[in-house]
N, C-alpha and C positions, 0 to 999 in steps of 0.2 A: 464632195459630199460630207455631211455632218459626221462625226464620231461619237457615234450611239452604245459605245462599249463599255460606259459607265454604268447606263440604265439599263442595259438588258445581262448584265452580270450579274448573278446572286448576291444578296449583300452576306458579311460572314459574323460570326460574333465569338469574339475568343472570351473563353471561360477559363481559370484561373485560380483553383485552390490554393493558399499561401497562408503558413503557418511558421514562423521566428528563422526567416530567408532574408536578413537585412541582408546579406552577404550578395544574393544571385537574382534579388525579385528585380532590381533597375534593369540589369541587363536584358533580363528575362522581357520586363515591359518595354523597353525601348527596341528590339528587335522585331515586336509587333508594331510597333508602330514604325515602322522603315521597310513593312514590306511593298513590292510591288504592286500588288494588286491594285486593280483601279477601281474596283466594283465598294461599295458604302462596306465601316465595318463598325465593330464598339467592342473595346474591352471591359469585360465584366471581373471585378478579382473577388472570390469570396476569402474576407478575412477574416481569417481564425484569433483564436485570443494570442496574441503573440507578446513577449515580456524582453525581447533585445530590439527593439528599434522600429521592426521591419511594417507596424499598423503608422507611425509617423514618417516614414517612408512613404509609403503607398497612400496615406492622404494627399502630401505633396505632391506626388505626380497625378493626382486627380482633380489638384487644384489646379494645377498647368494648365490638363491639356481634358476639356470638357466632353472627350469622345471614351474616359477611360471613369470606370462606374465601380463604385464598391457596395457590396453586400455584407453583413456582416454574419460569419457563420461560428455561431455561439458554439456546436459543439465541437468544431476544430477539425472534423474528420477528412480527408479526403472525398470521399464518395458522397458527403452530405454538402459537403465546400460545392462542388462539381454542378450538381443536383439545385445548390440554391442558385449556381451564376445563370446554370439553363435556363432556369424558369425565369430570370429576371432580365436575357437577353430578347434578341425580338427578330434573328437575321433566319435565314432556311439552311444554311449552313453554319454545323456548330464546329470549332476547331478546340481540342482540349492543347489547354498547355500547362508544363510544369516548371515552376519555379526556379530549376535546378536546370530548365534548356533555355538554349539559344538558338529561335529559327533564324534559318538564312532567310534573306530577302526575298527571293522566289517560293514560297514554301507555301504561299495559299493559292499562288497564281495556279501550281503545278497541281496542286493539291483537288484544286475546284477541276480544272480540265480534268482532271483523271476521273474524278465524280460524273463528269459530264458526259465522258467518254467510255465509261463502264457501268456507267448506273449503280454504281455498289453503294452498300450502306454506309458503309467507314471505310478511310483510304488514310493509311499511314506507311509509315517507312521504317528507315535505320536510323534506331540510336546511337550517335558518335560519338562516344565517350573522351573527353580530353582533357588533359589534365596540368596542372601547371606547378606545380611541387613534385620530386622524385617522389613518391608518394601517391599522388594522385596519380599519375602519368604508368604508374604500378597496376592499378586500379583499371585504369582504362583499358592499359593492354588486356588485362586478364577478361574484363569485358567483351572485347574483340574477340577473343580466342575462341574455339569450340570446348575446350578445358575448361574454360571458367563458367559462362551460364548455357552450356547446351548446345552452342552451335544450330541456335535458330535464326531466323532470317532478319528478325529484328536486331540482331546484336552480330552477325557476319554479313549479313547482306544476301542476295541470290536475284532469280531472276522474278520479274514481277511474275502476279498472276494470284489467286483465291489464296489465303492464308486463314490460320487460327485465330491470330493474334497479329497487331500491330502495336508498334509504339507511339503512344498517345493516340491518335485518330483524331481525322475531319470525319463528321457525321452529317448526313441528313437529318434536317432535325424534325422532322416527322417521323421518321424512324425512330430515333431515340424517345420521342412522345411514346409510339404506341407500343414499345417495348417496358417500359415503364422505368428506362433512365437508369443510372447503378443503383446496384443495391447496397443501402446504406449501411446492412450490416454485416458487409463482407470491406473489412479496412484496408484491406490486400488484396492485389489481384482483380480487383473489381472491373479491370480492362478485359482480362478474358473470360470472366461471367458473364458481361455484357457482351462479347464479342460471339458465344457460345450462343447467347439468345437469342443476336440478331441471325444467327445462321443457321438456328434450330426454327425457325419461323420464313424460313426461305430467302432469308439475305445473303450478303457476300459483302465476304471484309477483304479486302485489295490490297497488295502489297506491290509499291513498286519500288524500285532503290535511284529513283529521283528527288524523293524526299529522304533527306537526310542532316537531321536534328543534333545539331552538338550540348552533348550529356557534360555538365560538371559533377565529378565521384564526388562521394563522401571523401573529407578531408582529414581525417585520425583514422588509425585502427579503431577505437572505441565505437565509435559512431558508424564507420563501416560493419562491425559485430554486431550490431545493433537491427541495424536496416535487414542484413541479412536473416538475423533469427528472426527479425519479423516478418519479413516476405516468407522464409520457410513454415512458419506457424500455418500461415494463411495458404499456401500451398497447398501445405497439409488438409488444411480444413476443406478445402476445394477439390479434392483426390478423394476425399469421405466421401461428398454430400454428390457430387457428380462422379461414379467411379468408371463411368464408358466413356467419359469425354477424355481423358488423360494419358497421353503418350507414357511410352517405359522409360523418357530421359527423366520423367521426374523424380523417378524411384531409383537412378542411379547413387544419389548421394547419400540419400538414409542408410540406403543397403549399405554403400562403403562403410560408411559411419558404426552401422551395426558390426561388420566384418572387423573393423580395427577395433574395436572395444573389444571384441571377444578375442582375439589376436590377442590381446596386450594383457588382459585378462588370465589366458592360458599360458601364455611368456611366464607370468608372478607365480603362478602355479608351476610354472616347471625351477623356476628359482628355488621354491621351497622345496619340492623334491630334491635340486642337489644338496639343498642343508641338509635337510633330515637323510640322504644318503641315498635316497632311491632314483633310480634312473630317472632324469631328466627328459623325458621325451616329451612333456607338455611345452619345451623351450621351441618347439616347431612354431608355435604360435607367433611369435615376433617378426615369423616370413611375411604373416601379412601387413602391420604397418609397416615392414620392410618396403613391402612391394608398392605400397602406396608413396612413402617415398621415393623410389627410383621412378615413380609414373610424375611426380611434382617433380624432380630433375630432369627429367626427358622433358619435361613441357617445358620448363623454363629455358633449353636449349633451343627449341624448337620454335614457340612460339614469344619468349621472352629476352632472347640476347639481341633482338631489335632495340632494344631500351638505352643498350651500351654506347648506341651509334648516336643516342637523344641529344639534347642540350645538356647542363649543368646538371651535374647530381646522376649521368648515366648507370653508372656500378651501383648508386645508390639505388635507382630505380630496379636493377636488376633484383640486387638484395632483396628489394620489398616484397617482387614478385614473389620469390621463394616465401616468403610471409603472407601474402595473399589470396593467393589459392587457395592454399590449407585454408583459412580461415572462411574464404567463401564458402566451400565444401563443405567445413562441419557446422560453421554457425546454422546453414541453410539446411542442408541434414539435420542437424537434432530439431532445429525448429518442426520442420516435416513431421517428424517421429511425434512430439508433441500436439501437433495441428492434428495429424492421421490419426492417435488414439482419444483424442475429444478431450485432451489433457492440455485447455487453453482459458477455462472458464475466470480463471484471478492475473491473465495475464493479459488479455485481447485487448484490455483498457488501455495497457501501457503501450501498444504496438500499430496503433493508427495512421503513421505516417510513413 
């Protein structure tokens, strides 16, 4: 008998924001295009104004290979990038991808049967963060960890079944029409605003841990400080404007954040009382960035001396952890604090991606 498995498969169409990624976009498009699936596809990239390489990049593999399609997305945003690749693909299945991942091979096969087999709006998985400098590989673990973003399912794994949020998603794309697609002016997070609407309007977003997407970190501290205050801004700003959709892990970090400044605050305060000669009792204050240090040394034993056993640069990678944490914590914290008191309006420009 014939094999009819090509024409009665949904065709898919991956979409593709990409903004100055000369570094990760090749990888990123040639793993779409090696996937298994047998069913028609087209990659759509909207490109942003990008100034290291990555818009003479991304022409050339589109002059290759004439299944891979560019958009050009003037304002550079994520959520508007996304937004213009949608409207300009044509399959019923949309798959978002980012720059910075590498799907494995199976990842639309698994992806679409899971669709098929659940009916749900969006079906995403684990991001696998990996890393190839002591440094990055820092990064990733802290990833992994419940210490580092929360110990949700996208970033530990679990058992499938209805989730909040997934990392990246395949969508029905008539769902994502009549929900009305991200919204362009949330430049963060825009995954679980949209994953909030498909489920506030009676969808279901599906988590299984068959798909699992390998994440390249940020590669400097600067640029990891960066990503972080800005996912924390937007956080924030989404803990505002929606305050019953929002778990208590989000408010772990600001709170720390608030607790050690006032800790370390009332420490300098109790200094100055030993000068000036008065009892010192405000020096209790330093227990608590104490205490937050021994919770970033208990993690790094715990979920960070895995690092030691790595390739090159082991110890090195341990070290960083001990630097990473912290910095996830508070960059992502203050950002919060600023996102939550509406204290974003001269910054949201610079924090898009």
């Amino acid at each position: 008998m014939p094999d009819n498995t090509v024409h009665t498969l949904p065709g898919v169409s991956y979409v593709m924001p990409v903004l100055n990624e000369v570094t990760h976009v090749r990888a990123a498009v040639d793993s779409l295009l090696a996937q298994d699936y047998a069913g028609p596809f087209e990659v759509t990239v909207a490109l942003g104004p990008s100034m290291d390489g990555t818009t003479e990049l991304v022409e050339e593999l589109a002059a290759i290979d004439n299944r891979i399609h560019i958009v050009e997305n003037v304002v550079g945003s994520t959520p508007a990038g996304l937004n213009l690749a949608i409207r300009q693909s044509h399959y019923p299945v949309v798959i978002r991808v980012d720059a910075h991942s590498v799907l494995p091979p199976d990842y639309a096969r698994i992806a679409v049967e899971t669709i098929l087999e659940t009916g749900a709006d969006n079906v995403g998985g684990l991001m696998d963060a990996q890393g190839t400098t002591p440094f990055e590989r820092a990064v990733a673990r802290a990833y992994g960890s419940r210490i580092g973003l929360g110990g949700t399912k996208l970033h530990v794994g679990g058992e499938a079944g209805p989730a909040e949020t997934v990392y990246l998603g395949v969508f029905q794309r008539d769902r994502l029409l009549e929900v009305g697609m991200f919204d362009e002016d949330i430049k963060r997070g825009q995954d679980w605003e949209l994953n909030r609407r498909l489920r506030s309007t009676g969808g279901t977003v599906w988590f299984t841990p068959r798909l699992k997407v390998t994440y390249r970190p940020r590669p400097n501290l600067y640029r990891l400080a960066r990503q972080f205050v800005s996912t924390g801004v937007w956080r924030g700003e989404l803990a505002r404007r929606f305050p019953a959709a929002n778990g208590l892990r989000y408010f772990a970090p600001p709170l720390m954040v608030v607790a050690v400044a006032i800790g370390l605050l009332l420490g300098v305060a109790g200094i100055v009382q030993a000068i000036v000669g008065a009892a010192p009792w405000l020096l209790i204050g330093f227990a608590i960035p104490a205490f937050y240090v021994l919770i970033v040394l208990v993690s790094a034993l715990v979920w960070g001396r895995s690092l030691l056993a790595g390739p090159d640069g082991g110890f090195r990678s341990f070290l960083w952890f001990l630097v990473v944490l912290p910095c996830i914590h508070f960059c992502w914290g203050s950002g919060f604090i600023l996102g939550y008191l509406s204290l974003t309006r001269n910054i949201t420009a610079h924090t898009g991606r």
